[in-house]
PAVEX-695706 format. One line per field, with one value per residue (C-alpha): residue number from 0; residue in one letter; z negated, x negated, y. Coordinates in nm, 4 decimals. Layout:
PAVEX-695706
pos (NUM,...)
code (a,...)
w (Z,...)
u (X,...)
v (Y,...)
***
This chain:
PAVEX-695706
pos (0,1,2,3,4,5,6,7,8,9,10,11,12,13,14,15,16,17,18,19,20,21,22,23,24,25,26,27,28,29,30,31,32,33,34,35,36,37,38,39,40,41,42,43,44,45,46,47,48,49,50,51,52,53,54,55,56,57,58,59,60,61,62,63,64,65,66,67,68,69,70,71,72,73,74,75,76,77,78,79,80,81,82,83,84,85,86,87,88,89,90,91,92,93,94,95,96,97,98,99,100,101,102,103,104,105,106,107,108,109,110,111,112,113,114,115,116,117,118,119,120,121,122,123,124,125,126,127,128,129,130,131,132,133,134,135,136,137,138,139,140,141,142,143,144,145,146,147,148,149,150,151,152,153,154,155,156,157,158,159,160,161,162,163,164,165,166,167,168,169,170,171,172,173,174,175,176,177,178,179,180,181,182,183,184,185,186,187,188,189,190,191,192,193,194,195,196,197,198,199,200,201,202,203,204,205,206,207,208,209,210,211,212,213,214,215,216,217,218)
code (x,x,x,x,x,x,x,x,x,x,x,x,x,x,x,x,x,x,x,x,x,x,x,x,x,x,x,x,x,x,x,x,x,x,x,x,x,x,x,x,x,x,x,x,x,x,x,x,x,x,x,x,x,x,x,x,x,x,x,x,x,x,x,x,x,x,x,x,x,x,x,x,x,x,x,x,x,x,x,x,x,x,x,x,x,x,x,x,x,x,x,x,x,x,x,x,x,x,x,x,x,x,x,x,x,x,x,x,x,x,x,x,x,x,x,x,x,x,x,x,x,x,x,x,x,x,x,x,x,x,x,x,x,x,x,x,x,x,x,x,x,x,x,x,x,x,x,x,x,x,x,x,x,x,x,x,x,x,x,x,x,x,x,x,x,x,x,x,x,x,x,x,x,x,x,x,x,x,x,x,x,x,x,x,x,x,x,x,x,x,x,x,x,x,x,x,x,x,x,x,x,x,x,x,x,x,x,x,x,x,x,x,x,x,x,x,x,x,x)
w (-12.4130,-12.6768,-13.0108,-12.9824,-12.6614,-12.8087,-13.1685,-12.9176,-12.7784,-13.0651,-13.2444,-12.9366,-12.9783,-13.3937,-13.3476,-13.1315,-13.3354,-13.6816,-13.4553,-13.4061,-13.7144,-13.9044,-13.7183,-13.7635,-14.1486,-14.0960,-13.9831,-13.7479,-13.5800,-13.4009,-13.3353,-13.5794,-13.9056,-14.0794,-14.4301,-14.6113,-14.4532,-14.4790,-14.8490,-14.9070,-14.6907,-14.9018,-15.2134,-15.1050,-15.0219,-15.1403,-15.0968,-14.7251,-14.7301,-14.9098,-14.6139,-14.3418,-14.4479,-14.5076,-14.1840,-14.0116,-14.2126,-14.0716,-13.7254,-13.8352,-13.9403,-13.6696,-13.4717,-13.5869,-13.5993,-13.2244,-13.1686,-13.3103,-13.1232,-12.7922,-12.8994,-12.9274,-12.6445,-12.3742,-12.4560,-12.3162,-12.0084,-12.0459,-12.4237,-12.3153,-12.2427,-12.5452,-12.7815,-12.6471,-12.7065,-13.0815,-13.1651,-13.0236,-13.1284,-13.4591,-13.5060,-13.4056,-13.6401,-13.9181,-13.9126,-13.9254,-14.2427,-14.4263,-14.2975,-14.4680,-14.8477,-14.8031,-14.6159,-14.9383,-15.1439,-14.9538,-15.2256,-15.5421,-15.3420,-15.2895,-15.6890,-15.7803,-15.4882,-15.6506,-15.9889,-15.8902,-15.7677,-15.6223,-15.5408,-15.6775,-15.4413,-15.1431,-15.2547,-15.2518,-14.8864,-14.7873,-14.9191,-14.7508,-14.4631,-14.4757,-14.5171,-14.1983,-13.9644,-14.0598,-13.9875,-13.6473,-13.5752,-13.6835,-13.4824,-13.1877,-13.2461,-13.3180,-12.9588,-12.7843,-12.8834,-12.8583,-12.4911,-12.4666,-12.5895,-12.3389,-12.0535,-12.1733,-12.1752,-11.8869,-11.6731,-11.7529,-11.6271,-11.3280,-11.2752,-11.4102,-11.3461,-11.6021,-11.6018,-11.3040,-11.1451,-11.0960,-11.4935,-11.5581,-11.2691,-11.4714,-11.8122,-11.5964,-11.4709,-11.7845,-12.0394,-11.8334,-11.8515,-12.1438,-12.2547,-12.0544,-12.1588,-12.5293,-12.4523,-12.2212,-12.4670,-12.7280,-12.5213,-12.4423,-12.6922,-12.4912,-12.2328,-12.3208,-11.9463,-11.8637,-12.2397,-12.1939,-11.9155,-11.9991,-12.3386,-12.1206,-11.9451,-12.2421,-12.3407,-12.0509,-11.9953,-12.3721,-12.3399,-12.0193,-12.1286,-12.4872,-12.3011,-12.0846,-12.3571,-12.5104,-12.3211,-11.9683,-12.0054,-11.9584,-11.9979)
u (-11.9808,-11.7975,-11.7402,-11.3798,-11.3814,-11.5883,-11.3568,-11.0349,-11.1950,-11.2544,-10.9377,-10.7248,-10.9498,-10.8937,-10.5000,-10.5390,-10.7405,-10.5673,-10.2275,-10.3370,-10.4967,-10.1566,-9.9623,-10.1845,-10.1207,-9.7534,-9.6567,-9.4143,-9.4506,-9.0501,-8.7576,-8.5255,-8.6743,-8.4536,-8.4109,-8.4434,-8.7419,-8.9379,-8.8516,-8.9787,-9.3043,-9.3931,-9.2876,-9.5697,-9.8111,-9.8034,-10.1294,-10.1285,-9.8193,-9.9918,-10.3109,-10.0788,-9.9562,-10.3246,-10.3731,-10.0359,-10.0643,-10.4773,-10.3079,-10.0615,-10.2908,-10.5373,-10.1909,-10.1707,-10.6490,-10.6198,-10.3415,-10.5576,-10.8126,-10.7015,-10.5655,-10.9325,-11.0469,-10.8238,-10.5679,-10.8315,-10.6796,-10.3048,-10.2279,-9.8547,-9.8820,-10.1621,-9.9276,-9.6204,-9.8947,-9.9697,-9.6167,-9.4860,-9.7461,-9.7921,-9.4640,-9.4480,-9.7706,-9.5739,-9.2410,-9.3654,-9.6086,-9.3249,-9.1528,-9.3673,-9.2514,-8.9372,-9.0992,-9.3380,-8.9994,-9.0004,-9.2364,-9.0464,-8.7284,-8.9221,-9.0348,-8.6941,-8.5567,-8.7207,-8.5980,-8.1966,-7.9126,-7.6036,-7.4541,-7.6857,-7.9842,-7.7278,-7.7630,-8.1517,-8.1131,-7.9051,-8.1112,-8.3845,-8.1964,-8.1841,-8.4770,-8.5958,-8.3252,-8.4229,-8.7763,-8.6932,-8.4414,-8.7129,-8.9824,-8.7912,-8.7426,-9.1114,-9.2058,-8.9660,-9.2035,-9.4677,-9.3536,-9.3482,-9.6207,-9.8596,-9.6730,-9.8157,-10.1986,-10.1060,-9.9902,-10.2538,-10.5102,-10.3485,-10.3628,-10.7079,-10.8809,-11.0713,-11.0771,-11.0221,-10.7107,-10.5903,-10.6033,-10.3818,-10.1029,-10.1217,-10.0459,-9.7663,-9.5899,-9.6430,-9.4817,-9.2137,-9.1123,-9.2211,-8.9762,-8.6788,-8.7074,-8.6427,-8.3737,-8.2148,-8.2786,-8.1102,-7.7625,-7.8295,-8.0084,-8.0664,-8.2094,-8.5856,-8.7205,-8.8025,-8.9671,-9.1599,-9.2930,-9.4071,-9.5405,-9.7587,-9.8641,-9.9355,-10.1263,-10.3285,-10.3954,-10.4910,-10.7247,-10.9137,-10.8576,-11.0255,-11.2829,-11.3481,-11.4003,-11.6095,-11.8484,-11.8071,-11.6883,-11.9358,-11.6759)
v (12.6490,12.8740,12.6870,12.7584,12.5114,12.2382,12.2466,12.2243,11.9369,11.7712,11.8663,11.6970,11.3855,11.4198,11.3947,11.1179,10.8974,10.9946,10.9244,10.5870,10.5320,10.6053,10.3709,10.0856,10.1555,10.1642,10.4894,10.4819,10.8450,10.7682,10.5314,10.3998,10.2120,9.9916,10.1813,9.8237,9.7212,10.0150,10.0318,9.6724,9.7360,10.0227,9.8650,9.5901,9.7829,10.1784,10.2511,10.1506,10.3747,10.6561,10.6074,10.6581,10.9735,11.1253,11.0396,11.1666,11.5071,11.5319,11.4951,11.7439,11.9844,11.9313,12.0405,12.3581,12.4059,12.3088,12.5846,12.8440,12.7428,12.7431,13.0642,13.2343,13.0523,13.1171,13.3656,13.6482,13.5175,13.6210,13.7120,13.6406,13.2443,13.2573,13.3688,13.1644,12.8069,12.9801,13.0133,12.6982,12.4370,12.5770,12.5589,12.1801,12.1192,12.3459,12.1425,11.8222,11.9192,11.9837,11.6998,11.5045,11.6004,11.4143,11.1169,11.0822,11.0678,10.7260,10.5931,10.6971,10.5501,10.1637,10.1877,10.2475,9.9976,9.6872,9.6920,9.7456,9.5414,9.6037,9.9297,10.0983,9.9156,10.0326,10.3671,10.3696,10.2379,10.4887,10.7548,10.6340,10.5727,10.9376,11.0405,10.8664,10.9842,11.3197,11.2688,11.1605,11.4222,11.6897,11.4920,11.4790,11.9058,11.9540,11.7660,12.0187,12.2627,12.0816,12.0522,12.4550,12.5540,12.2422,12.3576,12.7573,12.6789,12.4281,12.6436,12.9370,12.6667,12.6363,12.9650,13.1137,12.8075,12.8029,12.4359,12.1767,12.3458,11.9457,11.9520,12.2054,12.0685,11.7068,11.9101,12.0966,11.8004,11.5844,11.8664,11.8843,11.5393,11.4401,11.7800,11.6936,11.3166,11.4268,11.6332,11.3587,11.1207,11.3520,11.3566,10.9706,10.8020,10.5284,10.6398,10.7264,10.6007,10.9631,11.0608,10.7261,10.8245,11.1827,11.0675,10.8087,11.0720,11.3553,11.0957,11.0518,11.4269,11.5287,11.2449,11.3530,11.7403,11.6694,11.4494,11.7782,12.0396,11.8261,11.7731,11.9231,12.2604,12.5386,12.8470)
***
């Protein structure tokens, strides 16, 4: 097993984990947040708030490791569908990185929140307010590439079979649902059925992938 193969595997384990680990101090990767809320929750507790996004920005980066390498691990195969993963995920990781400069704003916003009344409070909510619908329109972007760039290295499993051939299908169907979901649920917004589904399912298949460079893969 190459080290390129083993650090994928781990890196698709590391962006679960610091995924999960984020939201249980707050984060709340998408959906909407109630600008007034959020502000008072930070306000509370900012260094819970300042946790989360450490963790969402290790999961960000590990994003853009794990695209690099998958990159030098399989893109011998077909440089085409190598370079079309690199370009695509990277991008997702890249976006939401820099995302994450106005979501820290956030805790400037709750300091200032607390210590005003009136219109000028309303203000701070609709900034914030702001700041979160952008997050979620650029998260929404970023999994549309995200989407791409699985279905790439997905599909070059499929046909290189480099891993288990029934592998690469899963990642096929899964990207592809989990992509048209978002863009359905962009045109409908409440209609997120299909994108449930498909994130269920990325779920599933970066799990048993990760699990599979780890510690199975002998490429």
């Amino acid at each position: 097993m190459s080290i390129e193969i083993w650090l994928s595997g781990f890196f698709f384990y590391l962006i679960i984990i610091t995924n999960i680990a984020s939201s249980i101090f707050g984060y709340k990767t998408f959906g909407d947040v109630d600008s007034d809320t959020q502000l008072k929750k930070i306000n509370k507790n900012p260094t819970k708030f300042k946790i989360s996004i450490v963790l969402i920005l290790i999961e960000h980066f590990s994003i853009v490791s794990l695209a690099v390498t998958l990159f030098i691990a399989f893109s011998p195969y077909n440089i085409i569908l190598g370079i079309v993963w690199f370009i695509f995920r990277t991008g997702e990781g890249l976006i939401q990185i820099y995302d994450k400069k106005n979501y820290w704003g956030l805790l400037n916003i709750a300091k200032q929140y607390s210590d005003t009344r009136g219109a000028e409070k309303d203000a701070l909510i609709d900034l914030g307010r702001s700041i979160l619908k952008t997050k979620t329109s650029r998260f929404a972007f970023a999994q549309i590439l995200f989407s791409i760039g699985t279905l790439a290295y997905s599909i070059l499993f499929v046909i290189y079979g480099v891993i288990p051939i029934i592998f690469g299908w899963f990642g096929i169907v899964a990207s592809l649902l989990y992509g048209f979901g978002n863009v359905i649920n962009r045109i409908k917004p409440d209609f997120k059925v299909l994108w449930n589904i498909g994130g269920l399912l990325i779920f599933l298949f970066e799990i048993v992938l990760g699990g599979w460079l780890l510690f199975f893969s002998h490429i």
